[in-house]
N, C-alpha and C positions, 0 to 999 in steps of 0.2 A: 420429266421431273426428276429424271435417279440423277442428274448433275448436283441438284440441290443435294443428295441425300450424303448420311455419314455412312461412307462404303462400309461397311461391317459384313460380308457377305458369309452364309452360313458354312460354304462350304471352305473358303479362305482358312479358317482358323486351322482347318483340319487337313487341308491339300499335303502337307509335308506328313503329315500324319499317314494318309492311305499309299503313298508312295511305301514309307518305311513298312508297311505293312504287305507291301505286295513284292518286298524285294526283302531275303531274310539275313543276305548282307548287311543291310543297313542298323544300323544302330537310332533305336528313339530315343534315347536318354542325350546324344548328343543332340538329335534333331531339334528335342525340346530346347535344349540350351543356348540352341540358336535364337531363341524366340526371348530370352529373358537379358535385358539391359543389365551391361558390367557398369553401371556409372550407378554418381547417387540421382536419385532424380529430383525433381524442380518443376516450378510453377513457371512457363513460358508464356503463356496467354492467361488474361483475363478479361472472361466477356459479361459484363453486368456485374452478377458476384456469382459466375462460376467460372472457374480456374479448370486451366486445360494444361496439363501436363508432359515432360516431356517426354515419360513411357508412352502415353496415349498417342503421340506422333509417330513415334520411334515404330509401335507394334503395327498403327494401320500404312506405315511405309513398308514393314516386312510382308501384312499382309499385300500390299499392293505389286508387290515383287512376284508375290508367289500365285496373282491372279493375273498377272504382265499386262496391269492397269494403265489405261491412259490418263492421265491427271488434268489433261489438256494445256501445262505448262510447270514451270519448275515445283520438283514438289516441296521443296522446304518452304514452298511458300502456298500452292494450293492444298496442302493436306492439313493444317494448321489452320488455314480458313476455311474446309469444309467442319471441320470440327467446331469449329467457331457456328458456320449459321446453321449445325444442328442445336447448336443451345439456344440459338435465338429464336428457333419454330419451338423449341423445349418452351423454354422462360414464356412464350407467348400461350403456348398450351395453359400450362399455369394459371394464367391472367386470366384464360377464358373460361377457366373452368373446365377443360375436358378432363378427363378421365380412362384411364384403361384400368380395371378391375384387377382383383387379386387370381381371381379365377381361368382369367385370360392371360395372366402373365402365366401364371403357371401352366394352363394347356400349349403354350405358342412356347415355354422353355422345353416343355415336355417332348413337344413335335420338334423343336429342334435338337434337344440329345439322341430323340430317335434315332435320326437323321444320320447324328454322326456316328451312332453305334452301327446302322446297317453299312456305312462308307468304312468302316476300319472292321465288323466282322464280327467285333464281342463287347460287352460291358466293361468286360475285365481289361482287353486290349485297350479301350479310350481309357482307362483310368490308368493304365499304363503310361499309355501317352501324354497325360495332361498331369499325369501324376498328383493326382487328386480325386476324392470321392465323387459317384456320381450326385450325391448332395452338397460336394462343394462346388462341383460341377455349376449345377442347378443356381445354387446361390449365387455364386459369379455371374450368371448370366440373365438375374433378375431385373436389377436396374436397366443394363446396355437394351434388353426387348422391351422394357419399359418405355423408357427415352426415345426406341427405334419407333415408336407407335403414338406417344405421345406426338411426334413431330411430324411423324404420316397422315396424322387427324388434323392435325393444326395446318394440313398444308391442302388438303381435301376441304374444309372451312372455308378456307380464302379464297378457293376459286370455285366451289359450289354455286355460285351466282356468273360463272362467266358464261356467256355465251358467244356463237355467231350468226349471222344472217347469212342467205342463200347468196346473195349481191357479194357478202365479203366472200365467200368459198372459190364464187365462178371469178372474181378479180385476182385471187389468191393464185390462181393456175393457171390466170388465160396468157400469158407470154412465157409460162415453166417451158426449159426445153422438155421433151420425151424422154430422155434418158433422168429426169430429177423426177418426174411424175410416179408417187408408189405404186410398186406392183402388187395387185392382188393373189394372192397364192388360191389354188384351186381350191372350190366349195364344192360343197354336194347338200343338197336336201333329203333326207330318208324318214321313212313312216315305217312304222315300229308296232310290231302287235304280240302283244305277252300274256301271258298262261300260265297261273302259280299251281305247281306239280302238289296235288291233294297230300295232305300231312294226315297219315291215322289218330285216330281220337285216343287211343292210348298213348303216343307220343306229345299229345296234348299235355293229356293228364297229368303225364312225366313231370314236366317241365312245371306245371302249377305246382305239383307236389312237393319240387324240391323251392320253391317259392313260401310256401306255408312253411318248410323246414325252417329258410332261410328267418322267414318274421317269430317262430318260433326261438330259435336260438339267439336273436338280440334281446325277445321280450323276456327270457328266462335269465340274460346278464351272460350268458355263455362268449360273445363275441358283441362285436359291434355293427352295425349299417353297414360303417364305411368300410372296412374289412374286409365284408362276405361283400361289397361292389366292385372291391380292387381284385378279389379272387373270385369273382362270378359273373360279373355283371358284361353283357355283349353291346353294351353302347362305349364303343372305344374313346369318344371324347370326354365321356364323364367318369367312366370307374379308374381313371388314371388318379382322380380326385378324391375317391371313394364316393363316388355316384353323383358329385357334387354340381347341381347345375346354379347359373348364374339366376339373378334379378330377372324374372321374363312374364309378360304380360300375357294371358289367358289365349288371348289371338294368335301368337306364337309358336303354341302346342298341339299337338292331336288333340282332336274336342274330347272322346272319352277320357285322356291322359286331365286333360283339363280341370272338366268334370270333378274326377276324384279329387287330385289336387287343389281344387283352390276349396274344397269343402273340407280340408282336413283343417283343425285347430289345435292339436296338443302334439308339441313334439315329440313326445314319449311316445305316441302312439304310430302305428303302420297302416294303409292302407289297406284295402282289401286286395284281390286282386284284380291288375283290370287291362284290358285287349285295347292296345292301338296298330295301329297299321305298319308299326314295327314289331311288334310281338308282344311280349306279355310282362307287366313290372308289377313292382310293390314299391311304395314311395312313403317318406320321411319327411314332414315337414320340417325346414328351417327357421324362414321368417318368412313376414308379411309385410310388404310396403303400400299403402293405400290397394292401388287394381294389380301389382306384382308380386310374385310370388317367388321364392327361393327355398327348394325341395331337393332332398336326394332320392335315388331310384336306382334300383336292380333291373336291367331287362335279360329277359333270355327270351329267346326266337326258337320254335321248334320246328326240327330239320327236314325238308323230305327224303322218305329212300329213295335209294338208287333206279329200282323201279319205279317209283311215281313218276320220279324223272324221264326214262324212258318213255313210258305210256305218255305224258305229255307231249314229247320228242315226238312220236309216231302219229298223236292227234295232231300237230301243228303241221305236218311234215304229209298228213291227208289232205288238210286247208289248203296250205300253200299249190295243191293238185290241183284242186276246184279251181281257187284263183286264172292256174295258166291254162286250166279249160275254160276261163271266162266266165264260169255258171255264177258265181257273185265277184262284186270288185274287194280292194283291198283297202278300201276306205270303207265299204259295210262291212269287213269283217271285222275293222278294227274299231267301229263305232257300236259294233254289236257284242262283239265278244273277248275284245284287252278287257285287260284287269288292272292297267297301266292309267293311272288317274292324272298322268301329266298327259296323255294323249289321247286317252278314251275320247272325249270330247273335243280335240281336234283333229279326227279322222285319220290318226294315227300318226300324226305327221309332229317330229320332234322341233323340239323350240327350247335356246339359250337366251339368258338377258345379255341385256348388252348393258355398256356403261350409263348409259340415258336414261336407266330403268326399264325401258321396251323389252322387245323380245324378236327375235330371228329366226328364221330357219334354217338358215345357211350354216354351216361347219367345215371350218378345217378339218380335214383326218384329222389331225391332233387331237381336234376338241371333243372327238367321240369318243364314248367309253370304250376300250380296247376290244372287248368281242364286238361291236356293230363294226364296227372299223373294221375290223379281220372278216367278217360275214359280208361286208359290202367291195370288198379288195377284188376288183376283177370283173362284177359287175357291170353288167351296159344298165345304161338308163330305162328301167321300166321293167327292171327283174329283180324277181323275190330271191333271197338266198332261202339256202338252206337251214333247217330249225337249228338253234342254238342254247346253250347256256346261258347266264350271268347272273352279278349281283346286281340288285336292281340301286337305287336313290337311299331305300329305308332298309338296304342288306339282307334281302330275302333273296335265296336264290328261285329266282324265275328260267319259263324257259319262252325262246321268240322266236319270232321270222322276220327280215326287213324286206324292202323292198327300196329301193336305188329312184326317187323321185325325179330328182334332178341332180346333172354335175354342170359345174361352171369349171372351164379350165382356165390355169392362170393367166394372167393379162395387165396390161396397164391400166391402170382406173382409169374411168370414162366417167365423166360429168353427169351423163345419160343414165350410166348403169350403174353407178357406184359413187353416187353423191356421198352416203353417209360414211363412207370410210373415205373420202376426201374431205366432207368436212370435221371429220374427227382430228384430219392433220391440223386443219388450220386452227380448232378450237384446242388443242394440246400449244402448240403456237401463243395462241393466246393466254391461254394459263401460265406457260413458261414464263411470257411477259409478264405478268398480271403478281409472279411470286420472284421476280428478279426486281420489282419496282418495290415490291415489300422489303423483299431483304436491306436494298441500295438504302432507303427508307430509315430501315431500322437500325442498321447502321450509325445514319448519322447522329441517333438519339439513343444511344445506347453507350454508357460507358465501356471503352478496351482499353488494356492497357498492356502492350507487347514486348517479352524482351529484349534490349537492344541486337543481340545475337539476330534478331530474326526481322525487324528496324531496315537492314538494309535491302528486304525485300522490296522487286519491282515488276514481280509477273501475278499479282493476286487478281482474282477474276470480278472483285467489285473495287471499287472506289471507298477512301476515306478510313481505312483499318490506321495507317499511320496520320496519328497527328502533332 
């Protein structure tokens, strides 16, 4: 599906950026200049009643240069119409009524300035660069993540209903040569058992106390919520916002986070304090929509020492003894004694969804959290590594042992063994179809109207742009 998409790639904007920054020769102020059109500009397409410009060309040709983009044919004329049928999954978004939130625009600009400040080094350096605030930063790149997501939902939409049958998958590949047939990259299956290193109850207390400070000095008018969330608060996706969480239904939440929440009613007021399974908040009512709820919240997590840590390291690092003396297996110690509630109850044994909604046990290295992956690096099949580190799913530092279940090494998919990553080929296949018959489609019921300049194109990837 990235053929349909409007290349906008996060790191594109910035590529000529982290060069000039890693080489002190270089000059950014000219680099920039390279980037800004010496003409006046101009309306060169228009698709329904949105107009496509011809900096908008001009900029995703320079970005295309600088990611040495294939366009799969001339670009004055596929980059003008990939721009084109992002308005047309846009305009259709519209029509259906989806929606991307204020909130999500702003976390998804937020994670992408991130982005560019750790690839250039400082705050100060992007705004060098782009020679602009990181608020105008931001504001620039509200609509393009807008649009880029409006038209990723409206395209997830239309083929949410496609499927395949078994009959189409095994026809799909009974005459492939071997060499088109995809390769599976090596999996491993591993079972997981964690042990959260004891936090002293006066480091408890700590952390509530400066929690009651915190409700203390908005209720006195000293500061605000959102304020002490952007300067306090350890849920990184929300104190960017000032603790600000979206529209979310009661089932969504840690049940005690819930709990409080959905029984507050005045928003003057703060919650009490109260324990979920990420540590400890104090929450702000916003609004109320029928069963949804929109609230802001403070969390702080209290830390263990360094020796908790340890003493946990040496209890897990005694288990793992038992284990390769056999006196109990590592599916009863992980069904008896994780503290890991994605795997407690499945004998320890780690599981990802997949696109289907299901769930796996299979993993690329890649897709493991980096310490399992570095604990399981070397392992043969049927052996515990040594205790470890990490942060767990809810950011608590935990301490583990895995054990190496299975490895599959890589290979050519087999019908046998790897049905569902062969049929995922053929059902991406199908969707491809399924949103190239919409485009073709909309096209033809769609007012364009293109400059002659651009008229004499004859490499565009659909039919019917010139009439």
């Amino acid at each position: 599906m990235k053929k349909y998409s409007y290349i906008i790639s996060t790191l594109a904007l910035l590529s000529v950026a982290v060069s000039s920054f890693s080489d002190e020769q270089t000059d950014a102020t000219s680099q920039k200049a390279t980037l800004q059109p010496n003409y006046i500009d101009e309306v060169v397409w228009v698709v329904g009643d949105e107009a496509i410009l011809r900096s908008d060309i001009e900029l995703m040709r320079m970005q295309g240069e600088q990611e040495n983009i294939n366009w799969g044919g001339d670009p004055k004329c596929r980059i003008p119409e990939q721009i084109a049928v992002q308005k047309l999954f846009v305009n259709q978004a519209a029509t259906d009524s989806i929606e991307v939130t204020e909130a999500e625009i702003a976390q998804g600009v937020e994670q992408q300035v991130n982005a560019w400040i750790q690839m250039v080094g400082s705050k100060e350096k992007l705004e060098e660069y782009r020679k602009q605030s990181i608020t105008e930063i931001k504001a620039e790149l509200h609509d393009e993540y807008k649009n880029r997501e409006l038209a990723q939902r409206m395209r997830h939409q239309l083929v949410e209903d496609v499927a395949v049958t078994p009959a189409e998958v095994r026809e799909y590949f009974r005459n492939m040569p071997e060499d088109s047939i995809p390769f599976v990259p090596t999996t491993v299956e591993v079972q997981i058992l964690t042990m959260q290193p004891r936090i002293p109850i006066e480091d408890i207390n700590k952390v509530k106390e400066e929690l009651r400070d915190y409700t203390n000095r908005v209720q006195s008018g000293t500061t605000s919520f959102a304020t002490l969330a952007r300067l306090y608060s350890e849920d990184p996706g929300s104190a960017r916002l000032g603790g600000e969480m979206d529209y979310v239904g009661r089932g969504m939440l840690d049940p005690n986070f819930a709990q409080v929440a959905f029984n507050l009613t005045d928003p003057k007021k703060i919650s009490k304090i109260v324990e979920s399974e990420f540590g400890f908040h104090i929450i702000q009512l916003i609004d109320k929509r029928g069963d949804r709820i929109k609230v802001r919240h403070i969390l702080r997590k209290p830390k263990p020492t360094q020796e908790a840590i340890d003493m946990m390291l040496a209890r897990l690092d005694s288990i793992a003894d038992d284990m390769r003396a056999e006196k109990f297996t590592f599916e009863v110690a992980a069904s008896n004694l994780s503290d890991d509630k994605d795997t407690h109850n499945n004998r320890g044994l780690m599981t990802t969804p997949t696109e289907d909604n299901k769930r796996t046990s299979r993993f690329e290295m890649k897709e493991l959290p980096t310490e399992v992956a570095r604990a399981i690096e070397g392992l043969k099949v049927g052996e515990i590594s040594k205790p470890f580190t990490m942060v767990n799913s809810r950011g608590k530092t935990t301490c583990a042992i895995v054990k190496l279940k299975n490895r599959t090494e890589g290979h050519r998919a087999k019908i046998t063994e790897d049905f569902q990553v062969m049929s995922e080929v053929v059902l991406e296949k199908a969707r491809e179809k399924k949103l190239r018959e919409w485009v073709q489609d909309k096209i033809k019921n769609t007012y364009v109207r293109i400059d002659p300049k651009y008229q004499d194109c004859n490499d565009f990837e659909y039919e019917g742009w010139i009439r």
